[in-house]
N, CA, C and O atoms as a MOPAC input file, in Angstrom:
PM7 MOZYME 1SCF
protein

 N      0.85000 1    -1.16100 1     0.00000 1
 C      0.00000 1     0.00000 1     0.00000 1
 C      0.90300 1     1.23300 1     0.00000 1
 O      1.81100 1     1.30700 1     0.82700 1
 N      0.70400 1     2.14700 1    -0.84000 1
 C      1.35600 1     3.56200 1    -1.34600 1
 C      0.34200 1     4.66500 1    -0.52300 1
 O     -0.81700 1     4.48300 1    -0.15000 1
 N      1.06900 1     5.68200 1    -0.39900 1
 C      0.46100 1     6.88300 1     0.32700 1
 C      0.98400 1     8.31300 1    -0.88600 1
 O      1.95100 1     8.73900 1    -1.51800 1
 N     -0.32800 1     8.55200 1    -0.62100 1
 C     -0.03300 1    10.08700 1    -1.84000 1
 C      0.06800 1    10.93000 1    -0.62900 1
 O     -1.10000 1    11.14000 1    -0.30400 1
 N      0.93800 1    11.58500 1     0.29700 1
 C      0.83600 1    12.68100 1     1.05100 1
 C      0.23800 1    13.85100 1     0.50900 1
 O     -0.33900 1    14.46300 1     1.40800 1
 N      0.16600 1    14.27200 1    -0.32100 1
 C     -0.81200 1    15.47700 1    -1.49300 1
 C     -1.98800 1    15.31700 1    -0.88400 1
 O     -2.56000 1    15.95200 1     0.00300 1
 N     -2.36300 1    13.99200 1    -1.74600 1
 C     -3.72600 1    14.51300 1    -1.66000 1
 C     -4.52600 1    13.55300 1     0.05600 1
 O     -5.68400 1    13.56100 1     0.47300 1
 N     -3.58700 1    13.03700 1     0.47100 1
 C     -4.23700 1    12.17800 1     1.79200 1
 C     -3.41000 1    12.49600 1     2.96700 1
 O     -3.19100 1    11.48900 1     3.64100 1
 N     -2.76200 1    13.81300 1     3.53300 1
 C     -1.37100 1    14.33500 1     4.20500 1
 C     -1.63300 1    13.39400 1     5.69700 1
 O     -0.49000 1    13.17400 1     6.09700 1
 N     -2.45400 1    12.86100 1     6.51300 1
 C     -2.36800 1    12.41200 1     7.61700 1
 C     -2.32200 1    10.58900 1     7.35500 1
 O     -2.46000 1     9.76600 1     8.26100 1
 N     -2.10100 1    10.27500 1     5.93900 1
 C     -2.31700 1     9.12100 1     5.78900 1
 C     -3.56700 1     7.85600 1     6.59000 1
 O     -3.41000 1     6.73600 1     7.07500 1
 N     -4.46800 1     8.52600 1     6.44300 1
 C     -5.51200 1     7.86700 1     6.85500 1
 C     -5.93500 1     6.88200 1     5.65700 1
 O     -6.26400 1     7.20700 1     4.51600 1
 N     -5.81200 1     5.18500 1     6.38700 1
 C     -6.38400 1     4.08100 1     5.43100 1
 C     -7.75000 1     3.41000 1     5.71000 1
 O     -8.18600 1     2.32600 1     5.32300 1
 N     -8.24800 1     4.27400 1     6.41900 1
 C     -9.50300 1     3.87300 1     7.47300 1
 C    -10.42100 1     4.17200 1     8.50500 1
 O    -10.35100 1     4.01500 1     9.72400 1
 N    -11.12000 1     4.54200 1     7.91500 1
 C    -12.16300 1     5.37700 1     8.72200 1
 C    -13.58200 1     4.76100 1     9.98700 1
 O    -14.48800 1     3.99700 1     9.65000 1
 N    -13.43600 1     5.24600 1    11.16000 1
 C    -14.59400 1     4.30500 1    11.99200 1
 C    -16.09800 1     5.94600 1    12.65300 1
 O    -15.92600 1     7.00200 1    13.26200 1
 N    -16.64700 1     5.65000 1    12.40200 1
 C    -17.28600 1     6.66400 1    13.18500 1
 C    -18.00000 1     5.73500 1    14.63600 1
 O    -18.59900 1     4.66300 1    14.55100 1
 N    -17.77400 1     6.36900 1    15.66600 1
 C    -18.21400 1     6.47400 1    16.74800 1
 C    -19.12700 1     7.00700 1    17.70500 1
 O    -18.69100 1     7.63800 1    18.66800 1
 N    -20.41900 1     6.81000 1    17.53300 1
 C    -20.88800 1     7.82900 1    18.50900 1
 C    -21.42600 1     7.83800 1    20.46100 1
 O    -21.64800 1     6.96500 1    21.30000 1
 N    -21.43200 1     8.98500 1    20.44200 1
 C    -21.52900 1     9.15000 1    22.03800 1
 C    -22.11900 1    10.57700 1    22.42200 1
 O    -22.15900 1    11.50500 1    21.61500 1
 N    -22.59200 1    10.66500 1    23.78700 1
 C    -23.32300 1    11.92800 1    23.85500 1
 C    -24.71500 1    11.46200 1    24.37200 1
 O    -25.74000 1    11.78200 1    23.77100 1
 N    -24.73600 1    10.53500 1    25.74100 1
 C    -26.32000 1    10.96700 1    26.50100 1
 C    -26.97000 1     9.31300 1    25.41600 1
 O    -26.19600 1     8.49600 1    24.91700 1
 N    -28.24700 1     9.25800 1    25.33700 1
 C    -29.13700 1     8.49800 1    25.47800 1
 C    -29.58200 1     8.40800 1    23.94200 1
 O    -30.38000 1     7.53000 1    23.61400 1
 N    -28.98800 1     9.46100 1    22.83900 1
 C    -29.30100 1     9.56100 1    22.10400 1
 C    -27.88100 1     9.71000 1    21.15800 1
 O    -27.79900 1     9.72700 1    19.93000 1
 N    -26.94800 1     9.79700 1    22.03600 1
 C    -25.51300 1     9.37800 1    21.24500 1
 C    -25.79400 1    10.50000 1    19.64700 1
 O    -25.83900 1    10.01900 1    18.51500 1
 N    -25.92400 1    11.76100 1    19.90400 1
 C    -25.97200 1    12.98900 1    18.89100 1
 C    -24.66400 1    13.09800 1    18.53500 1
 O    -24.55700 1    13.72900 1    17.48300 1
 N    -23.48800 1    12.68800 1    19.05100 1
 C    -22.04500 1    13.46000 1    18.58900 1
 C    -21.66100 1    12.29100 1    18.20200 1
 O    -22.00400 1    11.14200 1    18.47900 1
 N    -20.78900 1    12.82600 1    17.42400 1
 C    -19.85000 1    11.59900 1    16.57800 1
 C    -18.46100 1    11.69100 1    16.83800 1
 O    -18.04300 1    12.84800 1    16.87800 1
 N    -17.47400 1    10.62500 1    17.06100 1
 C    -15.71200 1    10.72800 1    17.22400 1
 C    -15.50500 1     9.67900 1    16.37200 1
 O    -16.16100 1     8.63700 1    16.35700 1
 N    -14.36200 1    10.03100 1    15.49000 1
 C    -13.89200 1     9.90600 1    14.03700 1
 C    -12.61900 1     8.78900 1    14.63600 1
 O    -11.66300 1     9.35200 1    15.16900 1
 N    -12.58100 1     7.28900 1    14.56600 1
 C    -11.81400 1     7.05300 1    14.71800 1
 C    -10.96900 1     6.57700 1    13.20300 1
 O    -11.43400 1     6.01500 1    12.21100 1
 N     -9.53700 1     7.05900 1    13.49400 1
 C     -8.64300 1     6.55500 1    12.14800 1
 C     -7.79100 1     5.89300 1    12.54400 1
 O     -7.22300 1     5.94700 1    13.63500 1
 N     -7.50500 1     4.67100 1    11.01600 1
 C     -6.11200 1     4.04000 1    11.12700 1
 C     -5.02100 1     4.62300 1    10.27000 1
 O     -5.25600 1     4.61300 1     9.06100 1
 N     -4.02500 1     5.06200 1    10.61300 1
 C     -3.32200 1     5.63300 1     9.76300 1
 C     -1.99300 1     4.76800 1     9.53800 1
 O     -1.44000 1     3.99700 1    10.32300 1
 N     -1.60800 1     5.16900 1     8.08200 1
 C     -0.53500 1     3.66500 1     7.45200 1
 C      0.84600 1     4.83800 1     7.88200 1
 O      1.00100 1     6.05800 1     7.92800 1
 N      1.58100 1     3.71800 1     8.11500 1
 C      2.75900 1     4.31200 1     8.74000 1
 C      3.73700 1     4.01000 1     7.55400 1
 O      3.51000 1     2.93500 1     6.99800 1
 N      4.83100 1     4.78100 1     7.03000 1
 C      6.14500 1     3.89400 1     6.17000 1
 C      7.04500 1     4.10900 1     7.21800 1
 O      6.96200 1     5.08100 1     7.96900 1
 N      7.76300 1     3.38100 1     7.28700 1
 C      9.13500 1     3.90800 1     8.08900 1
 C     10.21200 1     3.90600 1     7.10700 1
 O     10.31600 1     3.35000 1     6.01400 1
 N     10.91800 1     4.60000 1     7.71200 1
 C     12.30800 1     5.45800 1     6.97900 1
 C     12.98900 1     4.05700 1     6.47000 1
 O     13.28400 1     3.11100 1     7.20100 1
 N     13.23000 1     4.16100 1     4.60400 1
 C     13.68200 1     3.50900 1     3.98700 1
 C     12.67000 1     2.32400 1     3.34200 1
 O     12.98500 1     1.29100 1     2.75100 1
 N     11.24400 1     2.89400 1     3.70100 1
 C     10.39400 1     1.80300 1     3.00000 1
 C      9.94000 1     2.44600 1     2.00900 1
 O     10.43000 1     3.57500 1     1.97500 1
 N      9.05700 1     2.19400 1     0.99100 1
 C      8.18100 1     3.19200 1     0.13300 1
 C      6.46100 1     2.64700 1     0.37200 1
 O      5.39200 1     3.17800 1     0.07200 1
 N      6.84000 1     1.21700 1     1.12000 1
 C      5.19500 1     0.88300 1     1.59200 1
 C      5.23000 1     1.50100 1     2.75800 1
 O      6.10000 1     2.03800 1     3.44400 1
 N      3.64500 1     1.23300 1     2.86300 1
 C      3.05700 1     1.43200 1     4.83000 1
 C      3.68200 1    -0.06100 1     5.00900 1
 O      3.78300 1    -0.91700 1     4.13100 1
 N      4.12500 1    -0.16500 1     6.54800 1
 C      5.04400 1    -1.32600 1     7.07000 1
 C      3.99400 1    -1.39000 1     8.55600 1
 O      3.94400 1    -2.39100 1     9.27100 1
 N      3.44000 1    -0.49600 1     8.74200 1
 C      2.53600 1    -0.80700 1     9.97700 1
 C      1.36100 1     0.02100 1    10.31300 1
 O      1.84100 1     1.15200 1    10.39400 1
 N      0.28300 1     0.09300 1    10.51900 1
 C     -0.66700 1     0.69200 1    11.06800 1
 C     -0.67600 1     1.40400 1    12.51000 1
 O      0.10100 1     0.86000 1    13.29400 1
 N     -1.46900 1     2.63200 1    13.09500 1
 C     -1.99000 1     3.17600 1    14.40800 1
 C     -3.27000 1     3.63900 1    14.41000 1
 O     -4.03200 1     3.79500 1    13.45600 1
 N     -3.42200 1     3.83100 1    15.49100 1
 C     -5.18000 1     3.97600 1    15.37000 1
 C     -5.00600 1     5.57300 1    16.13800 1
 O     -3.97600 1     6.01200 1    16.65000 1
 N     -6.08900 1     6.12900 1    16.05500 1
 C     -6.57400 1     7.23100 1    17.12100 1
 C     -8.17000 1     7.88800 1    16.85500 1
 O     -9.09400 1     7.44900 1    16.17100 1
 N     -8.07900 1     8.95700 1    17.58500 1
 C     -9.75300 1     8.84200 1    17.86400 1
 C     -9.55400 1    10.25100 1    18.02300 1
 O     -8.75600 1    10.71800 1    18.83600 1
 N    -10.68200 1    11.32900 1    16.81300 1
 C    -10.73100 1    12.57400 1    17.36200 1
 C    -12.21700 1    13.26000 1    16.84500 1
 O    -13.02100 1    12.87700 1    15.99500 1
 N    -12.20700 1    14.39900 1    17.71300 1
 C    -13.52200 1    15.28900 1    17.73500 1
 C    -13.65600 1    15.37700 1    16.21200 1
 O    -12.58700 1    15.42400 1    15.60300 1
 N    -14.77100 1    15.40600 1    15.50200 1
 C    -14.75300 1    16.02900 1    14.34400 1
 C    -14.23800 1    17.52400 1    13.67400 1
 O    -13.68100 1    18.28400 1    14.46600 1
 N    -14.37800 1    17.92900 1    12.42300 1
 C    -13.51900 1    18.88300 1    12.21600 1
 C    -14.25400 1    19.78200 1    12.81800 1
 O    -13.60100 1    20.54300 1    13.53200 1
 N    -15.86800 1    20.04200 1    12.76800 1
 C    -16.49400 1    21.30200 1    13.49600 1
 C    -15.91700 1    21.61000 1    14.66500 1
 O    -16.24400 1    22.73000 1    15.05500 1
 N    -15.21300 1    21.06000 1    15.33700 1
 C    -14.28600 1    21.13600 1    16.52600 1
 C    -13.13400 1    21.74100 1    16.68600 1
 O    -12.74500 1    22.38800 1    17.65900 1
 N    -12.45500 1    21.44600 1    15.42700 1
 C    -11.44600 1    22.28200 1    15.36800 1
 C    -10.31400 1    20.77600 1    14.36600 1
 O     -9.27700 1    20.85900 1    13.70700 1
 N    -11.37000 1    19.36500 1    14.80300 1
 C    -10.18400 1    18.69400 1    14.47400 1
 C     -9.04700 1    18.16400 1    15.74700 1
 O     -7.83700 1    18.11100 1    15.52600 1
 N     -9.51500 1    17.88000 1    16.76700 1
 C     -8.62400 1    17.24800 1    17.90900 1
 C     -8.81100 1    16.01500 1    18.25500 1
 O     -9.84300 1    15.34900 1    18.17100 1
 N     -7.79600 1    15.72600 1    18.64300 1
 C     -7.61900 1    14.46700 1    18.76900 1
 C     -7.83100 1    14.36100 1    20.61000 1
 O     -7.43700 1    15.11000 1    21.50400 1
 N     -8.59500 1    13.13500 1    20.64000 1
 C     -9.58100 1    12.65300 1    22.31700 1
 C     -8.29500 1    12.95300 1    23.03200 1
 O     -7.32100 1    12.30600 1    22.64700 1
 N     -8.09100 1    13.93100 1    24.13100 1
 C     -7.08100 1    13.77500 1    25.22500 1
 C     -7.61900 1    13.15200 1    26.13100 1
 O     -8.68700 1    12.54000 1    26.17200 1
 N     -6.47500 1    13.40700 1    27.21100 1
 C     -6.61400 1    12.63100 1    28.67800 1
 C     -6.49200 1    11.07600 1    28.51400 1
 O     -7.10500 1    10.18300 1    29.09800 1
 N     -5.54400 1    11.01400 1    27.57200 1
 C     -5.41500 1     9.38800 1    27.84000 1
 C     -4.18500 1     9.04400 1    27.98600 1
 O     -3.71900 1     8.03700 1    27.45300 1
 N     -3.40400 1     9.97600 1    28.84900 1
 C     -2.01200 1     9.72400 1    28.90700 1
 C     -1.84900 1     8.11100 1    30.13600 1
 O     -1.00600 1     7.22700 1    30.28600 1
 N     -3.23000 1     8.47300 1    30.79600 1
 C     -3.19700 1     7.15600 1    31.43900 1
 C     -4.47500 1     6.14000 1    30.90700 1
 O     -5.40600 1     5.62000 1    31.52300 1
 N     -4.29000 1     6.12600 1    30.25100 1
 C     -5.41800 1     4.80900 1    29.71600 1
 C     -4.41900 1     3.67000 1    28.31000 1
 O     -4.01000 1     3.97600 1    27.18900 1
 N     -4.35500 1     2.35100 1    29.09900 1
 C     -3.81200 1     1.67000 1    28.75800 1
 C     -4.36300 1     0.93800 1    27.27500 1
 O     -3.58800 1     0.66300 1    26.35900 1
 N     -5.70800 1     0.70500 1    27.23400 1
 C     -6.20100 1     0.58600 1    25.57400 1
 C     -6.15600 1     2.16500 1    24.88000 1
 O     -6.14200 1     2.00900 1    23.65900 1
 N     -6.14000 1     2.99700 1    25.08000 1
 C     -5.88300 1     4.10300 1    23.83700 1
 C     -3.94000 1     4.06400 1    23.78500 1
 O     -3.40000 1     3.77500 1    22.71700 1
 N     -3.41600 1     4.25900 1    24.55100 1
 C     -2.10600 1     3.57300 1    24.46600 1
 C     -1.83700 1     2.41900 1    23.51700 1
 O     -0.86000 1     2.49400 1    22.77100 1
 N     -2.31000 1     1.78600 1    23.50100 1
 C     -1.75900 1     0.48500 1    22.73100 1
 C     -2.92300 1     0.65600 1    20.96800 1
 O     -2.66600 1     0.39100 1    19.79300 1
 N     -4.02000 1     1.14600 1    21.58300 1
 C     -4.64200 1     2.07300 1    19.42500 1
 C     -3.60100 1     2.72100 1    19.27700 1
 O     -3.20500 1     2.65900 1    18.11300 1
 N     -2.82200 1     3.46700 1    20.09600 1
 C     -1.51900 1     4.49100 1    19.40000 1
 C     -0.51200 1     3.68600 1    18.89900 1
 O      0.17800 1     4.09300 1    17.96500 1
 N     -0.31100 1     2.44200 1    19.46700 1
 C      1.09300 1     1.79300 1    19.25600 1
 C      0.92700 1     1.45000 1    18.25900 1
 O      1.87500 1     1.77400 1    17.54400 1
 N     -0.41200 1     0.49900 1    17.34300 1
 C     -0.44400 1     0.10200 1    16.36400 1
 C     -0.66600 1    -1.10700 1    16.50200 1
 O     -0.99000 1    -1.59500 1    17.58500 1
 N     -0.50100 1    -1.88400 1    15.24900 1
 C     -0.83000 1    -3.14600 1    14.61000 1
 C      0.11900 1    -2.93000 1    13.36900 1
 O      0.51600 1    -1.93600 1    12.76200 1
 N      0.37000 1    -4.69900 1    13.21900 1
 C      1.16400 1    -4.96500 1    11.93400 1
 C     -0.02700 1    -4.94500 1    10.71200 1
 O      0.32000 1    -4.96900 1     9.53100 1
 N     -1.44400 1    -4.90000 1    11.10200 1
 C     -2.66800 1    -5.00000 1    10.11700 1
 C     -3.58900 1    -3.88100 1    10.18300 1
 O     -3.38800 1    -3.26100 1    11.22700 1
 N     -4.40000 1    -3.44000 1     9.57400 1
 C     -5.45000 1    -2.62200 1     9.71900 1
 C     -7.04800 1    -3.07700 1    10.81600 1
 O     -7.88600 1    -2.41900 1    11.43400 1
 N     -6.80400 1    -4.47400 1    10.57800 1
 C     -8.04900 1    -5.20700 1    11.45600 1
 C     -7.35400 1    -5.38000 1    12.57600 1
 O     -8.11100 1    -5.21000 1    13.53200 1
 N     -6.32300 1    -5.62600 1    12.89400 1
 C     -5.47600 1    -5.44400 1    14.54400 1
 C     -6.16900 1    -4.48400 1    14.67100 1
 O     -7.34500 1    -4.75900 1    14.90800 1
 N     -5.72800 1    -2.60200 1    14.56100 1
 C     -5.89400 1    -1.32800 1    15.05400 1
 C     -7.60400 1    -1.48800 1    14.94200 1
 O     -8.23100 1    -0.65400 1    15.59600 1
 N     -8.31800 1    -2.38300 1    14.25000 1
 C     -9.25700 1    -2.20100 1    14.35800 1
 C    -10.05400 1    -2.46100 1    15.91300 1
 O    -10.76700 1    -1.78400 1    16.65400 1
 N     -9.33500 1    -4.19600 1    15.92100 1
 C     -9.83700 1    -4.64000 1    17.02700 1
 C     -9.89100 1    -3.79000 1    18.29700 1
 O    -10.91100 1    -3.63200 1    18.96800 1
 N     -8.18400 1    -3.03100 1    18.67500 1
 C     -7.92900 1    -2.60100 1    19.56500 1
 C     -8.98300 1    -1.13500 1    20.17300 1
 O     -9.35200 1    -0.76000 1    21.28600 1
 N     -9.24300 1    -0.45400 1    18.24000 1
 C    -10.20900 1     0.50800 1    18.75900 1
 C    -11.18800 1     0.28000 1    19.34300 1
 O    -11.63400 1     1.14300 1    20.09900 1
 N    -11.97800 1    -1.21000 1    19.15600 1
 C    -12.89000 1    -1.71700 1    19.77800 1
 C    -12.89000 1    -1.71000 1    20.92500 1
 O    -13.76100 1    -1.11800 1    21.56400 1
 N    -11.76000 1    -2.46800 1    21.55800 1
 C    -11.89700 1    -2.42900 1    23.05800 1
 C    -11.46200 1    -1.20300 1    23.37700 1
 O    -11.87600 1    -1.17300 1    24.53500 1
 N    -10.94000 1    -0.17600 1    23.21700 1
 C    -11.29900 1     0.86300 1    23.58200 1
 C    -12.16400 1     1.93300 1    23.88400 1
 O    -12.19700 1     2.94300 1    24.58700 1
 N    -13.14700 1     1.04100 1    22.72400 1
 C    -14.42000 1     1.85200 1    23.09500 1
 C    -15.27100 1     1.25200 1    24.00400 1
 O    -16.02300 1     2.02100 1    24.60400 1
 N    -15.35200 1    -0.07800 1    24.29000 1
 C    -15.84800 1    -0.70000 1    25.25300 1
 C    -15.53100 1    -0.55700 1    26.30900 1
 O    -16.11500 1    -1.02900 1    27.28500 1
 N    -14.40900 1     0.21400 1    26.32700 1
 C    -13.27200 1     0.55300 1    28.15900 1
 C    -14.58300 1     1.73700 1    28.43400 1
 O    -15.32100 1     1.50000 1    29.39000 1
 N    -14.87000 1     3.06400 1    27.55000 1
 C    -15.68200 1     4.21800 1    27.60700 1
 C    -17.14900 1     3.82600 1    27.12600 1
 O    -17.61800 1     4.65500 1    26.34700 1
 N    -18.06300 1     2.63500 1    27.44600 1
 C    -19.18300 1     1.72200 1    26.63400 1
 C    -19.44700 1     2.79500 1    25.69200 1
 O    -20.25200 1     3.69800 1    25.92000 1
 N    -18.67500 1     2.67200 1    24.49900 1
 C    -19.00800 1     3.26600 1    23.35700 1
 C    -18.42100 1     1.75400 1    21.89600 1
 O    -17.52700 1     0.92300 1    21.73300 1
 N    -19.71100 1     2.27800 1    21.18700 1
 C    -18.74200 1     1.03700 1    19.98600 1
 C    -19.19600 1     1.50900 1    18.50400 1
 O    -20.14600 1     2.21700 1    18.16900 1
 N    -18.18300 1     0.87100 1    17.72300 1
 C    -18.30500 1     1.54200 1    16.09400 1
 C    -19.54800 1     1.16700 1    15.48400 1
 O    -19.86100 1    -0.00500 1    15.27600 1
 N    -20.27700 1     2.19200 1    15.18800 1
 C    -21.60500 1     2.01500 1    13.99600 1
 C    -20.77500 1     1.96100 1    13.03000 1
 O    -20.57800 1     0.76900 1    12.79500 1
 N    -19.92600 1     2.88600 1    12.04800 1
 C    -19.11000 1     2.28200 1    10.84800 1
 C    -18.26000 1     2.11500 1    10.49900 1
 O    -17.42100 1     2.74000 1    11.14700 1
 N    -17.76700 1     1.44500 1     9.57800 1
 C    -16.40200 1     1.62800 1     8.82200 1
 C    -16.30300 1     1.41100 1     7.69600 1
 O    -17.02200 1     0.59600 1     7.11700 1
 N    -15.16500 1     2.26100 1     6.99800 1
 C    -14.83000 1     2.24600 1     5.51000 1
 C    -13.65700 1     2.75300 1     5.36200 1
 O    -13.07300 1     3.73100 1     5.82700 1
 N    -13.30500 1     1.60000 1     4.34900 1
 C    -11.79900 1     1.90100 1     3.83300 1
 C    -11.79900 1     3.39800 1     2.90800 1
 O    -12.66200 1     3.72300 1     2.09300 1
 N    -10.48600 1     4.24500 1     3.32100 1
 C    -10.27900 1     5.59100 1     2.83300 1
 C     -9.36500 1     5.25400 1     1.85000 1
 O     -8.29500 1     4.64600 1     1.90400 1
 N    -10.45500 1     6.14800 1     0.24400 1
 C     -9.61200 1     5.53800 1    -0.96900 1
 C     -8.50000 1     6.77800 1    -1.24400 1
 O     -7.36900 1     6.47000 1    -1.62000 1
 N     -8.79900 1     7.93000 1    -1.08000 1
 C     -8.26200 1     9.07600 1    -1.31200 1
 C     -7.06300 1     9.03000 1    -1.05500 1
 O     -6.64300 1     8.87400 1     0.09200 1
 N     -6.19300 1     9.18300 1    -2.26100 1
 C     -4.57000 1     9.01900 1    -1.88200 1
 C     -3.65700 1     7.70200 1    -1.37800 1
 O     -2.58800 1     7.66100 1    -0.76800 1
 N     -4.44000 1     6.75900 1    -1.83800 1
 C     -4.23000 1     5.20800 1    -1.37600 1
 C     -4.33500 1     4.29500 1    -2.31700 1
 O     -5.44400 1     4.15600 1    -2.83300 1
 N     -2.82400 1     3.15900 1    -2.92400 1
 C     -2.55200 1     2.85400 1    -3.50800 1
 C     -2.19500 1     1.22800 1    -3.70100 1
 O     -1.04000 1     0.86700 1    -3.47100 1
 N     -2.98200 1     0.46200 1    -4.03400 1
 C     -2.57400 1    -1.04800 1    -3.88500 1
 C     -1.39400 1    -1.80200 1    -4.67500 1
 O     -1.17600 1    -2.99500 1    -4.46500 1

């Protein structure tokens, strides 16, 4: 898998929406997997996950998880995209929240 930084700059290969917010779960948090290359590859060599406010927000990414041990380990990654998937899962189950969707992000992404 190839990354166009142009036109896809945070390398996002994967998109989850999340929602939360009361009884009626009105707000949505954008979770992504983003493809990593490391220095001297020209593929993605590993996946990370993270989780942020939508852009009406400004675009931030969920703090306060300097101590929370499943958003820690969505940051560390997966050697797969369905790893970071799983992990977002139980992360959202740590906060009883869980993914209504997902879809692979074609924009700037190359097989």
């Amino acid at each position: 898998m190839r990354i166009n930084y142009e036109t896809n700059p945070r390398a996002i290969v994967h998109r989850c929406t999340i929602p939360y917010g009361g009884s009626d779960k009105s707000f949505i948090l954008s979770g992504n997997v983003r493809g990593i290359i490391e220095e001297g590859y020209d593929e993605v060599t590993w996946f990370e996950g993270e989780v942020w406010y939508p852009q009406s927000t400004g675009g931030l990414e969920v703090g306060g998880m300097d101590h929370d041990f499943q958003y820690r380990a969505l940051k560390r990654g997966a050697s797969t995209v369905e790893g970071v998937i799983d992990k977002m899962k139980r992360w959202c189950e740590t906060m009883n929240l869980e993914i209504s969707e997902q879809h692979p992000e074609t924009v700037g992404i190359t097989y």
